[in-house]
Residue frames as a rotation matrix with the C-alpha (Angstrom) as fourth column:
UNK 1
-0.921 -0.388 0.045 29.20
0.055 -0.015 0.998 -29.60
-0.386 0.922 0.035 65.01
UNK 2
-0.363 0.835 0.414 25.66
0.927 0.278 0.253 -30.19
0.096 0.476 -0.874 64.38
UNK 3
0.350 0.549 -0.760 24.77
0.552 -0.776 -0.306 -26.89
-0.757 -0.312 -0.574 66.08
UNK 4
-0.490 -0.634 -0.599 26.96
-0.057 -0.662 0.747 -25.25
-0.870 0.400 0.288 63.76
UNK 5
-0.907 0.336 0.252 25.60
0.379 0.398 0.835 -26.83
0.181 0.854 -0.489 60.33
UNK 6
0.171 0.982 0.085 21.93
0.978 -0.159 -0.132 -26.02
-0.116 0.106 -0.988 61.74
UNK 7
0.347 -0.147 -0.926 23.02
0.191 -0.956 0.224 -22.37
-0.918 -0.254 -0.303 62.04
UNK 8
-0.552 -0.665 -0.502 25.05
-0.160 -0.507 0.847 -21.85
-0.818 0.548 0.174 59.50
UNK 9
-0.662 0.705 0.254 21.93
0.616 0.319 0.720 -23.41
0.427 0.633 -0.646 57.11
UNK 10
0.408 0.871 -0.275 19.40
0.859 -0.468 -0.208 -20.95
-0.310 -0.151 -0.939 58.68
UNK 11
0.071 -0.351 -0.934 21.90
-0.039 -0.936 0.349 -18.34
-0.997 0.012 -0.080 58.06
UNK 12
-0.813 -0.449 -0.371 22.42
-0.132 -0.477 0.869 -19.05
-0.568 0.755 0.328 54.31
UNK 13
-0.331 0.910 0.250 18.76
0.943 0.310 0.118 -19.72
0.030 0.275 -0.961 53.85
UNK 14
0.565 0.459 -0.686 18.31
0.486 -0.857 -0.173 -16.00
-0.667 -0.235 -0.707 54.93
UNK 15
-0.271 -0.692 -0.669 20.90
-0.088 -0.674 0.733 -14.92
-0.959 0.258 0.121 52.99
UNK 16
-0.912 -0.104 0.396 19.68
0.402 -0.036 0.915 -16.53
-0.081 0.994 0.074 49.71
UNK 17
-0.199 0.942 -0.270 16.37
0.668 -0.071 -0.740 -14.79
-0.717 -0.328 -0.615 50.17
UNK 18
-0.772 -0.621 -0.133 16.68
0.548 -0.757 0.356 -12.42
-0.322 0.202 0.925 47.45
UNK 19
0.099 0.830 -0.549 14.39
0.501 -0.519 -0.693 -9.95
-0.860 -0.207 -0.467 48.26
UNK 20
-0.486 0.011 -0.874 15.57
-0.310 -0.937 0.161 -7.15
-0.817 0.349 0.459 45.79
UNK 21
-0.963 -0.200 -0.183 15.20
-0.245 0.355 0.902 -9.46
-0.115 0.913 -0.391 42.73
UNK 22
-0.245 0.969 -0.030 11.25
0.967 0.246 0.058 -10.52
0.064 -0.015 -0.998 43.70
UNK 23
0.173 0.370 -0.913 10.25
0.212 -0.919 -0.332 -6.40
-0.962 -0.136 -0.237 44.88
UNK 24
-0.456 -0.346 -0.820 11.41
-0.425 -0.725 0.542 -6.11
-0.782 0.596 0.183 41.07
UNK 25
-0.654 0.738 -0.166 9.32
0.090 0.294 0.952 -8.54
0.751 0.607 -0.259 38.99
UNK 26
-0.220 0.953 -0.206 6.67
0.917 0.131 -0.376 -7.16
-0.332 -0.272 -0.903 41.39
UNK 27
-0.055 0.217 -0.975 7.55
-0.151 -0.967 -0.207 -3.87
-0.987 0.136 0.086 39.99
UNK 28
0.569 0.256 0.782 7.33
0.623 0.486 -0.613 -6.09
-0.537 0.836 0.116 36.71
UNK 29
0.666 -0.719 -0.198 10.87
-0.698 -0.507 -0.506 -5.38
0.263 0.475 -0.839 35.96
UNK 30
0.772 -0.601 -0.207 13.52
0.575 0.799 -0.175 -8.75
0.271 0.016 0.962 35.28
UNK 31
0.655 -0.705 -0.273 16.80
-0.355 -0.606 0.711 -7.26
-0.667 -0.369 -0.647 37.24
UNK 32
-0.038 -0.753 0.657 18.70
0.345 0.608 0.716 -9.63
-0.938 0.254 0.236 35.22
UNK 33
0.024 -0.038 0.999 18.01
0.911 -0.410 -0.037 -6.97
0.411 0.911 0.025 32.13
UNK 34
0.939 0.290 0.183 18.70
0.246 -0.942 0.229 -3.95
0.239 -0.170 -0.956 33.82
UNK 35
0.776 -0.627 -0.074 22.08
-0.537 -0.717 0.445 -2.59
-0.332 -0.305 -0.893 34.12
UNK 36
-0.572 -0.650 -0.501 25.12
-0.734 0.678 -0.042 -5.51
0.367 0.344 -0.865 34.71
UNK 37
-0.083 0.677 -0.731 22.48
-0.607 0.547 0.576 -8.11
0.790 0.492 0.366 35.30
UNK 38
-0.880 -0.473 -0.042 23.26
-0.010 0.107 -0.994 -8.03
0.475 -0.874 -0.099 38.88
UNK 39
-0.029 0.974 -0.224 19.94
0.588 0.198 0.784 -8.96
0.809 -0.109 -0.578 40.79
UNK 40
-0.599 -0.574 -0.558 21.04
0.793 -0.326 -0.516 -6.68
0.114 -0.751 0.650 43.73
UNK 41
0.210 0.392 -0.896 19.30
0.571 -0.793 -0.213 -3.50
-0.794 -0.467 -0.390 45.65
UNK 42
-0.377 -0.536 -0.755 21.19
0.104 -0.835 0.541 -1.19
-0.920 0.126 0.371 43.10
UNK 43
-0.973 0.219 -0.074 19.52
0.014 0.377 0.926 -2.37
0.231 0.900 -0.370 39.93
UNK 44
0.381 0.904 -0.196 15.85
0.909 -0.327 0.261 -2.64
0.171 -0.277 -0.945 41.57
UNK 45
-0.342 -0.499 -0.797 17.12
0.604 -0.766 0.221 1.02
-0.720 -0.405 0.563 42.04
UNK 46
-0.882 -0.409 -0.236 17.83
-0.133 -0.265 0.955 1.99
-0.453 0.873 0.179 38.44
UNK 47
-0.806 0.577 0.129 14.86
0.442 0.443 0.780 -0.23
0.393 0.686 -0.612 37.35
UNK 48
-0.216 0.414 -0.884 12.25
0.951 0.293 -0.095 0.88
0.219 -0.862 -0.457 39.98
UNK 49
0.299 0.239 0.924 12.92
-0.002 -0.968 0.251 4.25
0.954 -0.076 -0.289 41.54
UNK 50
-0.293 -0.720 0.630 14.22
-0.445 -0.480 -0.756 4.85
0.846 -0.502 -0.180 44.79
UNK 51
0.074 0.766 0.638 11.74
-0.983 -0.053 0.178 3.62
0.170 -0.640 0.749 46.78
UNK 52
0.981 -0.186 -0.054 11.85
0.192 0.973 0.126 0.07
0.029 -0.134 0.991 46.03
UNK 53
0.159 -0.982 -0.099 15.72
0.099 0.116 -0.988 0.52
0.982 0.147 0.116 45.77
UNK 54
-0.169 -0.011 0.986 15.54
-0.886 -0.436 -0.157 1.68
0.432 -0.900 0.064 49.51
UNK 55
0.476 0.417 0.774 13.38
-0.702 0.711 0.049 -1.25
-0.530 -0.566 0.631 50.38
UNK 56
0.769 -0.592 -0.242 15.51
0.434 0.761 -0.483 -4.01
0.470 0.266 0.842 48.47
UNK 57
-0.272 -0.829 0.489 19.15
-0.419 -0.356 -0.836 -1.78
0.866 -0.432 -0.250 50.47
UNK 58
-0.214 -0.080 0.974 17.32
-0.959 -0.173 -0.225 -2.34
0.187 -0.982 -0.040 53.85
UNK 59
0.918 0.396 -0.021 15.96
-0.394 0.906 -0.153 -6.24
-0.041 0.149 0.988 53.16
UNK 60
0.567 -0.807 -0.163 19.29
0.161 0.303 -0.939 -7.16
0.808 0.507 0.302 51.90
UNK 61
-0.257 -0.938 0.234 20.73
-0.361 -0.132 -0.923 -5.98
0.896 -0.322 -0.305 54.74
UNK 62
0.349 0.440 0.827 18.45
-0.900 0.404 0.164 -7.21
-0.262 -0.802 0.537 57.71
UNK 63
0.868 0.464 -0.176 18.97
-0.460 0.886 0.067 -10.54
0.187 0.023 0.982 55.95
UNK 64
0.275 -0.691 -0.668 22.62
0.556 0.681 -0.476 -10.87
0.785 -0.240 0.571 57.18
UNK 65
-0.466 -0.212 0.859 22.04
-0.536 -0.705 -0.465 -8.80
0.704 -0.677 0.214 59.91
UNK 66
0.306 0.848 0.434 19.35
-0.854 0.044 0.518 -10.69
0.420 -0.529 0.737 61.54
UNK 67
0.811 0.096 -0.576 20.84
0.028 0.979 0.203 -14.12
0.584 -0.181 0.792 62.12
UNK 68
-0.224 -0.962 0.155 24.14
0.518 -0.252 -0.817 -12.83
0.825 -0.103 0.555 63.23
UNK 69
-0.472 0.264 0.841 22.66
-0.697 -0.696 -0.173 -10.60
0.539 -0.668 0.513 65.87
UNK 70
0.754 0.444 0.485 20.54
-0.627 0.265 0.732 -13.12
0.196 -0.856 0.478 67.03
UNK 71
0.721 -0.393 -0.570 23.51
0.493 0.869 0.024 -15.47
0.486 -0.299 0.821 67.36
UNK 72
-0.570 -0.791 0.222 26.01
0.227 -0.411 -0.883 -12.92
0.790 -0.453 0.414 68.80
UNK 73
-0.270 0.533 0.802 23.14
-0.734 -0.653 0.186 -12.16
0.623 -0.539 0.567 71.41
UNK 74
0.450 0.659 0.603 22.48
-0.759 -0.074 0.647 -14.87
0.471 -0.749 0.467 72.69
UNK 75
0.026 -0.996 0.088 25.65
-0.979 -0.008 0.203 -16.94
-0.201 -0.091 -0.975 72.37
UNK 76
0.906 0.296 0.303 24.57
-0.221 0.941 -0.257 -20.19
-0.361 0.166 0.918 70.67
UNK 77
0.724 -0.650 0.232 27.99
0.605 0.436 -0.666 -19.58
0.331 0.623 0.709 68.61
UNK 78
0.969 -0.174 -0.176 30.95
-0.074 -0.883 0.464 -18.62
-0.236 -0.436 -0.868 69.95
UNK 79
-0.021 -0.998 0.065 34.81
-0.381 0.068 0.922 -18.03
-0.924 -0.005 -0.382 68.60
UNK 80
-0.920 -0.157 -0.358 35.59
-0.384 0.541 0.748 -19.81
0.076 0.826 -0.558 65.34
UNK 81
-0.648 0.717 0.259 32.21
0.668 0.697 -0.259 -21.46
-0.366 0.005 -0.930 65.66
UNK 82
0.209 0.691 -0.692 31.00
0.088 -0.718 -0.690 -17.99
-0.974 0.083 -0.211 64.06
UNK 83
-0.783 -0.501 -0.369 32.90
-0.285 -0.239 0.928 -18.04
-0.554 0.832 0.044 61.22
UNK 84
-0.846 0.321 0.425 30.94
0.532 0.461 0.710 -20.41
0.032 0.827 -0.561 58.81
UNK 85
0.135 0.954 -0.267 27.25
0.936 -0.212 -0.282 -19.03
-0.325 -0.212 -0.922 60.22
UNK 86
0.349 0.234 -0.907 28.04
0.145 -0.970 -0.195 -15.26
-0.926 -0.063 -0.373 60.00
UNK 87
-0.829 -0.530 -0.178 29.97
-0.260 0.084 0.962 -16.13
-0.495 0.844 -0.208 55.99
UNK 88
-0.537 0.650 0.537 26.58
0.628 0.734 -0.261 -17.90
-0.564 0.197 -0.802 55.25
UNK 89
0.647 0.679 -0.346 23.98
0.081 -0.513 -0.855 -15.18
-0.758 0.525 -0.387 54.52
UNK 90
0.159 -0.346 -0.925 26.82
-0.797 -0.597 0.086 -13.48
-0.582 0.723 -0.371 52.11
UNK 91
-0.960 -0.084 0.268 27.57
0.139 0.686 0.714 -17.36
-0.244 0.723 -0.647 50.23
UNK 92
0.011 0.964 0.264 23.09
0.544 0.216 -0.811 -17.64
-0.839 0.152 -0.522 50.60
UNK 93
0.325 0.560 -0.762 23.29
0.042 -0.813 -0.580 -14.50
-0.945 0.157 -0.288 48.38
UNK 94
-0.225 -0.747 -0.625 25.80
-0.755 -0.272 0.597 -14.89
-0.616 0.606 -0.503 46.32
UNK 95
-0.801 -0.582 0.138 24.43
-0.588 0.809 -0.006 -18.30
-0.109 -0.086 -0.990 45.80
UNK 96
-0.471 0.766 0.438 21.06
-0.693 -0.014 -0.721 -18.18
-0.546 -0.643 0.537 46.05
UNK 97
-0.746 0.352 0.565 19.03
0.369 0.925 -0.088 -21.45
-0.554 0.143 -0.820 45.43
UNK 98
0.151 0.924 -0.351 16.00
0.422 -0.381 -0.823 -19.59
-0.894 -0.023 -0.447 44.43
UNK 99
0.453 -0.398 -0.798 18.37
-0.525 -0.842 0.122 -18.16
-0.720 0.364 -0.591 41.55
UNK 100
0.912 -0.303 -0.275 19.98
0.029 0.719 -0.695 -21.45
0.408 0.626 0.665 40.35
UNK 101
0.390 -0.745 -0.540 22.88
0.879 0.127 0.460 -20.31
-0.274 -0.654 0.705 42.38
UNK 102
-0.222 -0.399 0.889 23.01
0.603 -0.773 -0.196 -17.10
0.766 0.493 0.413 40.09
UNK 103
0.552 0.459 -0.696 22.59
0.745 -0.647 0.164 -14.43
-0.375 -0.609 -0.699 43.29
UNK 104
0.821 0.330 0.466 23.89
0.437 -0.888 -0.141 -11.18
0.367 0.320 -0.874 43.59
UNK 105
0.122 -0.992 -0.009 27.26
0.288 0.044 -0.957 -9.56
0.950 0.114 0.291 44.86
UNK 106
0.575 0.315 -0.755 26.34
0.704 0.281 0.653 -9.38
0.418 -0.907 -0.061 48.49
UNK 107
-0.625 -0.675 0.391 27.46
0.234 -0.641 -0.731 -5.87
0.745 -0.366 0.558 49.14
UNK 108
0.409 0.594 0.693 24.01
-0.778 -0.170 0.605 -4.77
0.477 -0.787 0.392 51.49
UNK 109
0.895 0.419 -0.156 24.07
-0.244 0.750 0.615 -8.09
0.375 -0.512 0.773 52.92
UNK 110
-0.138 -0.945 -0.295 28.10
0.703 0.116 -0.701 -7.68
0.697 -0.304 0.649 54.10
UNK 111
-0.522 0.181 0.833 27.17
-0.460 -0.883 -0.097 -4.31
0.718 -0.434 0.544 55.48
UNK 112
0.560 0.828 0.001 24.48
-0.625 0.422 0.656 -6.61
0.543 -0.368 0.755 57.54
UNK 113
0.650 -0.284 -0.705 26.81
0.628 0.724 0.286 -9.31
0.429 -0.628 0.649 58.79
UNK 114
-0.532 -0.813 0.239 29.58
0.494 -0.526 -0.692 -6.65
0.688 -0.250 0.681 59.78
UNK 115
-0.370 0.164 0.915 27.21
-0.341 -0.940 0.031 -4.69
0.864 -0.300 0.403 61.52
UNK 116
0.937 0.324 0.130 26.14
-0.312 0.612 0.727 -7.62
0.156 -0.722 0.675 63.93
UNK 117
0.493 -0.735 -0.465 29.08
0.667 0.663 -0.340 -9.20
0.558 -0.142 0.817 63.98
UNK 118
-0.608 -0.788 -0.091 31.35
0.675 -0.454 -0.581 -6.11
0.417 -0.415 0.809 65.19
UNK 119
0.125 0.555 -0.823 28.14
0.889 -0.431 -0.155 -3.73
-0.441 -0.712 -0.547 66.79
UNK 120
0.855 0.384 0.349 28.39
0.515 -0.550 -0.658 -1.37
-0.061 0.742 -0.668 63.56
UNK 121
0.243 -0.768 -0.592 31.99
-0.263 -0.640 0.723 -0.46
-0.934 -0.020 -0.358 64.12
UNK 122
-0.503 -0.864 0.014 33.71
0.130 -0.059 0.990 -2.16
-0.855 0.500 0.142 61.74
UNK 123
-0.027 0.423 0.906 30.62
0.955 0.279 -0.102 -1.53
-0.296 0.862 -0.411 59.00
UNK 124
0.747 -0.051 -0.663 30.50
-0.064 -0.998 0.005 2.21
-0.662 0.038 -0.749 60.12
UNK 125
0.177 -0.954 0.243 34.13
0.010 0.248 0.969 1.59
-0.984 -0.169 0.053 59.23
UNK 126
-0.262 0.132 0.956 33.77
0.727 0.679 0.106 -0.09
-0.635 0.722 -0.273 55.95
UNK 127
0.348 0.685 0.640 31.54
0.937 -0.261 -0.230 2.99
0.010 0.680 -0.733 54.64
UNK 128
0.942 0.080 -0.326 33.73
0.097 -0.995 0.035 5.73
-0.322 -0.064 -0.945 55.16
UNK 129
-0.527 -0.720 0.452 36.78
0.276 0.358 0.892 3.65
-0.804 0.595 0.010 53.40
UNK 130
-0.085 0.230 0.969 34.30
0.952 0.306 0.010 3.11
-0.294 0.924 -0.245 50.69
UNK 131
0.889 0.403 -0.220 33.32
0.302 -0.874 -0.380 7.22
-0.345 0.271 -0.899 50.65
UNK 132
0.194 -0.963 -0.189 37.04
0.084 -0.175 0.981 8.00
-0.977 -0.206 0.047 50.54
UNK 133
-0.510 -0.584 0.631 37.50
0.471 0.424 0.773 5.94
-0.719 0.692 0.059 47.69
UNK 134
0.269 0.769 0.580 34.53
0.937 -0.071 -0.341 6.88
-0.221 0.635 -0.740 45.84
UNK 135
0.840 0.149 -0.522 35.29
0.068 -0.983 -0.171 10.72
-0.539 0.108 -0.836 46.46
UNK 136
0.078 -0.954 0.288 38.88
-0.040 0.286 0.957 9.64
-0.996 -0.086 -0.016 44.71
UNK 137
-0.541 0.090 0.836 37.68
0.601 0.737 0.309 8.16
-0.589 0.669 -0.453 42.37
UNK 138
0.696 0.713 0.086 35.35
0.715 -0.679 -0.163 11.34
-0.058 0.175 -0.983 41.29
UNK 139
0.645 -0.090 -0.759 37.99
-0.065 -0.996 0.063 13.47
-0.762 0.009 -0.648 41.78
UNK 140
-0.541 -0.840 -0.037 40.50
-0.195 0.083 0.977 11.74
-0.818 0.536 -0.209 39.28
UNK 141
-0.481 0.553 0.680 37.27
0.866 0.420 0.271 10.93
-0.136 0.719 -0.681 36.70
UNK 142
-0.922 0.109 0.371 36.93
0.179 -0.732 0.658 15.11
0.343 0.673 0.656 36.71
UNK 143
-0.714 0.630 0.305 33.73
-0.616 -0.357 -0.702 14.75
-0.333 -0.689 0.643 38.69
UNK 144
-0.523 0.055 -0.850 32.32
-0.678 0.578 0.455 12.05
0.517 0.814 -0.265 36.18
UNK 145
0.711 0.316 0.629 30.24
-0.631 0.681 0.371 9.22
-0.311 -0.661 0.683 37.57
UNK 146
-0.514 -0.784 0.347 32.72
-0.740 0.611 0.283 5.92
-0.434 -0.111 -0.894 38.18
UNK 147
-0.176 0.429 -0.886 32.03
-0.458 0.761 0.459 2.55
0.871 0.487 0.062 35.42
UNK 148
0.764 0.419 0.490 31.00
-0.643 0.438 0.628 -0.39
0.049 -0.795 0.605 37.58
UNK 149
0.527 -0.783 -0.330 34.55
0.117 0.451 -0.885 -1.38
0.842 0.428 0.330 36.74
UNK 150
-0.490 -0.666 0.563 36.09
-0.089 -0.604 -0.792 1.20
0.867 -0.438 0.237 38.88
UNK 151
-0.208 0.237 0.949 33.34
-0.686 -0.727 0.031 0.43
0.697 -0.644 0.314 41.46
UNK 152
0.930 -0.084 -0.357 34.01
0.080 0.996 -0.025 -3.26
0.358 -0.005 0.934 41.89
UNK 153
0.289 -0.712 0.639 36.96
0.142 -0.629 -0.765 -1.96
0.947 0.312 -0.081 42.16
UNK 154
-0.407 0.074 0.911 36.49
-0.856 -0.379 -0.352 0.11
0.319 -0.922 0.217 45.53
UNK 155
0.722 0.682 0.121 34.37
-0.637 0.585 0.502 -2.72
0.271 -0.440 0.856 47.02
UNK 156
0.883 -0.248 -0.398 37.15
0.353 0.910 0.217 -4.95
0.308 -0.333 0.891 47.14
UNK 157
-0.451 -0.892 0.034 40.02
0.493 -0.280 -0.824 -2.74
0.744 -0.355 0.566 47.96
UNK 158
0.110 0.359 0.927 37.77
-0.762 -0.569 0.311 -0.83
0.639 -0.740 0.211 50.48
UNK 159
0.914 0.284 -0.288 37.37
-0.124 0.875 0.469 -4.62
0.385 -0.393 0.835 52.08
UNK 160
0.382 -0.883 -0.274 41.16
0.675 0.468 -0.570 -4.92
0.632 0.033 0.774 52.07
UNK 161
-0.334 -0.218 0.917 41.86
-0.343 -0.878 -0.333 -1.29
0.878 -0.425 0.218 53.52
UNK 162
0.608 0.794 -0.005 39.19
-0.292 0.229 0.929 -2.85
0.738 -0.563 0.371 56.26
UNK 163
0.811 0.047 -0.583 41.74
0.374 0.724 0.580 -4.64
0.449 -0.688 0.569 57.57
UNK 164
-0.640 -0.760 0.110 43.98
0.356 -0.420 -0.835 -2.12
0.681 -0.495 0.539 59.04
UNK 165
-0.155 0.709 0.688 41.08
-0.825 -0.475 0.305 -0.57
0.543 -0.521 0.659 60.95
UNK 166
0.786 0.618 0.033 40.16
-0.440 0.520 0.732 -4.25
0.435 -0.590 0.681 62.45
UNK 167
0.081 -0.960 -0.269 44.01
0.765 0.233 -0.601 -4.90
0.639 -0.157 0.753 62.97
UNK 168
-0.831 -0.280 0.481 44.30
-0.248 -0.587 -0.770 -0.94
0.498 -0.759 0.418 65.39
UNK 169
0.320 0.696 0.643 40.74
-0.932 0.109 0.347 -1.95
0.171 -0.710 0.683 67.12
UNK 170
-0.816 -0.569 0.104 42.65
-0.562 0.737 -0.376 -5.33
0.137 -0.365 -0.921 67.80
UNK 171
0.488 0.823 -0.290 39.64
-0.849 0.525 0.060 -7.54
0.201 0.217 0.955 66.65
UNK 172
0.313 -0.419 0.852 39.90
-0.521 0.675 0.523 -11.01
-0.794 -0.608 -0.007 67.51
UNK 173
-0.945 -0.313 -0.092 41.18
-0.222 0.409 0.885 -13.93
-0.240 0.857 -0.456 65.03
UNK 174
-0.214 0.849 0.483 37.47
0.756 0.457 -0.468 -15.17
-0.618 0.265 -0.740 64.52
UNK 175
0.506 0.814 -0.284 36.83
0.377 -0.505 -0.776 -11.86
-0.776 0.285 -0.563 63.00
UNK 176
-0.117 -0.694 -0.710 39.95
-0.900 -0.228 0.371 -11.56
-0.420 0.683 -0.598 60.71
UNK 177
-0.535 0.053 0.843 38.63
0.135 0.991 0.024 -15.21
-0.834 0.127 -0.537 59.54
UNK 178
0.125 0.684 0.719 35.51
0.892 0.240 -0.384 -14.57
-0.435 0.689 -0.580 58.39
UNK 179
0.221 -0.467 -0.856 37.39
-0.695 -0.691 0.197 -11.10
-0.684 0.552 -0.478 57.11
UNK 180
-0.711 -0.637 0.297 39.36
-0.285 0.648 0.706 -13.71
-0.643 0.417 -0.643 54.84
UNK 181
-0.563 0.510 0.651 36.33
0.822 0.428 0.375 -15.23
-0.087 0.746 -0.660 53.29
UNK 182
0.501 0.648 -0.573 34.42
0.468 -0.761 -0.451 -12.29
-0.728 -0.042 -0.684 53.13
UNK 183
0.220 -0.708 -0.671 37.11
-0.441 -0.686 0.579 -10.92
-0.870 0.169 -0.463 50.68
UNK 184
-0.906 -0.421 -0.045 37.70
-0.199 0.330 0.923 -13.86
-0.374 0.845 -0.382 48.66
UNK 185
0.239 0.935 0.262 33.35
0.913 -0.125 -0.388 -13.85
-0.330 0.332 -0.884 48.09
UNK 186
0.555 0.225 -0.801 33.92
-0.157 -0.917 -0.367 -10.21
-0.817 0.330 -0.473 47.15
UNK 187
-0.364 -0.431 -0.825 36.69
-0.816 -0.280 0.506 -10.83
-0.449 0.858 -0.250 44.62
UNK 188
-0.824 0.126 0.552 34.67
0.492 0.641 0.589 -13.66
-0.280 0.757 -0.590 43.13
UNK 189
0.268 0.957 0.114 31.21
0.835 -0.171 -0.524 -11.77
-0.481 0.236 -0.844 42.83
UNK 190
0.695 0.005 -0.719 33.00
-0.413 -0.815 -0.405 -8.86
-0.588 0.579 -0.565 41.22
UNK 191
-0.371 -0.728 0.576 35.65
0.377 0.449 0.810 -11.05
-0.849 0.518 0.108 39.08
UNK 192
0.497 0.521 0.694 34.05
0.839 -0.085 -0.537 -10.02
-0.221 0.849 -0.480 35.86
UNK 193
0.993 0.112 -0.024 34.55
0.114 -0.952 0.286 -6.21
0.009 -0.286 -0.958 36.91
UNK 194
0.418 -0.905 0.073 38.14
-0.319 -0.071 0.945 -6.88
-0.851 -0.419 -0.318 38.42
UNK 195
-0.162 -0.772 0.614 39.60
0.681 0.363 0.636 -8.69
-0.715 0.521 0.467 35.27
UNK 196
0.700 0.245 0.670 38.46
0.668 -0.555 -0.495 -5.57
0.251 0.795 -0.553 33.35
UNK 197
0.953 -0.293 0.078 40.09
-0.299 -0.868 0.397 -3.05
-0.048 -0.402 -0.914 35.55
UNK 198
0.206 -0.957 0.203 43.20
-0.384 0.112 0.917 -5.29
-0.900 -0.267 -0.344 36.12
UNK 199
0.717 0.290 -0.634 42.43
-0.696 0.266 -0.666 -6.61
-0.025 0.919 0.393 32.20
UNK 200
-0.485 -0.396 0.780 43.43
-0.441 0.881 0.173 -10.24
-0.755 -0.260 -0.601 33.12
C-alpha cells in the first residue's frame, strides 16, 4: 500500500505540472483569458502560435507518459495496483495544486497515460475514433469548424467508443478500470461543454 501512495503521488505531482499554462505567461499571455479559459496545450496554441502550442501538446503528454512507462517497465506496479498511479497524472492535471486545483481537461496528458499504459495501441486507437468523429462532425457542420461544445463532445464519446476496441483486443480488467475513471475525469473536465450540448 505504501508503494502505491508513493507512486501514485509522484505520478500526480507530474501530472499537475502544468507546463502549457507557465510556456504561456512566458509568452506573456494569461491562458485563463484566451479562448474557454482552459489552461491546456490548445489555448497556449491560439494565444502563442504553433510553436509553443507544439511544445505545451508534447510536455503535456510526456507528463503522463513518463511515470507510467517507467512503472510498466520496470514492474514496481502491477494489476490493479496500476490503476490509481497511471489515473494520477490525468487527476494532477485536472487538479493541479500549482492552479488552486483549477487545471486543465487532461486531453494530451490521457493520450500520455494510454500510450504507456497499452504500448500506443489503445492511444493510436483513441485518435482515429477521435478523427472519425471530428471528420463527422465537419461533414454535418457543412465543412464549418466544430464549437468547443461539439468538441467536448467527441472527447468523451470518442473515450466511450474506446471501449469496444479495448473489449476485441481483450485488454485486461486493470485496464477497463482505469478506462472507468478516465471517463468519468473526462465527463467532469468537459461538464460545462456537455450540459450545453445535452442543455442539462
Amino acid at each position: 500500500m505504501i508503494e502505491i501512495a508513493l507512486w501514485t503521488a509522484v505520478s500526480f505531482l507530474s501530472g499537475s505540472l502544468m507546463f502549457s499554462y507557465w510556456l504561456g505567461r512566458l509568452a506573456r499571455h494569461n491562458l485563463r483569458d484566451v479562448g474557454d479559459g482552459n489552461p491546456g496545450a490548445l489555448n497556449l496554441w491560439r494565444a502563442a502560435g504553433y510553436p509553443y502550442g507544439l511544445t505545451g501538446i508534447l510536455l503535456d503528454f510526456l507528463k503522463g507518459f513518463m511515470p507510467v512507462a517507467w512503472l510498466v517497465h520496470t514492474g514496481a506496479l502491477t494489476g490493479y495496483e496500476m490503476i490509481p498511479a497511471a489515473a494520477a497524472p490525468i487527476f494532477g492535471h485536472a487538479f493541479s495544486p500549482f492552479l488552486r486545483g483549477r487545471g486543465g481537461k487532461a486531453i494530451a496528458v490521457t493520450f500520455g497515460v494510454w500510450s504507456a499504459l497499452t504500448a500506443f495501441r489503445a492511444a493510436l486507437a483513441y485518435a482515429v475514433i477521435l478523427a472519425v468523429l471530428l471528420l463527422g462532425a465537419r461533414y454535418l457542420n457543412k465543412g464549418k469548424p466544430t464549437s468547443s461544445e461539439s468538441d467536448a463532445f467527441q472527447v468523451v464519446l470518442g473515450m466511450l467508443l474506446l471501449s469496444l476496441y479495448l473489449y476485441m483486443d481483450e485488454f485486461p480488467r486493470e485496464v477497463w478500470g482505469f478506462w472507468l475513471v478516465n471517463v468519468l475525469l473526462l465527463v467532469y473536465t468537459h461538464r460545462r461543454e456537455l450540459r450545453a450540448v445535452l442543455k442539462v
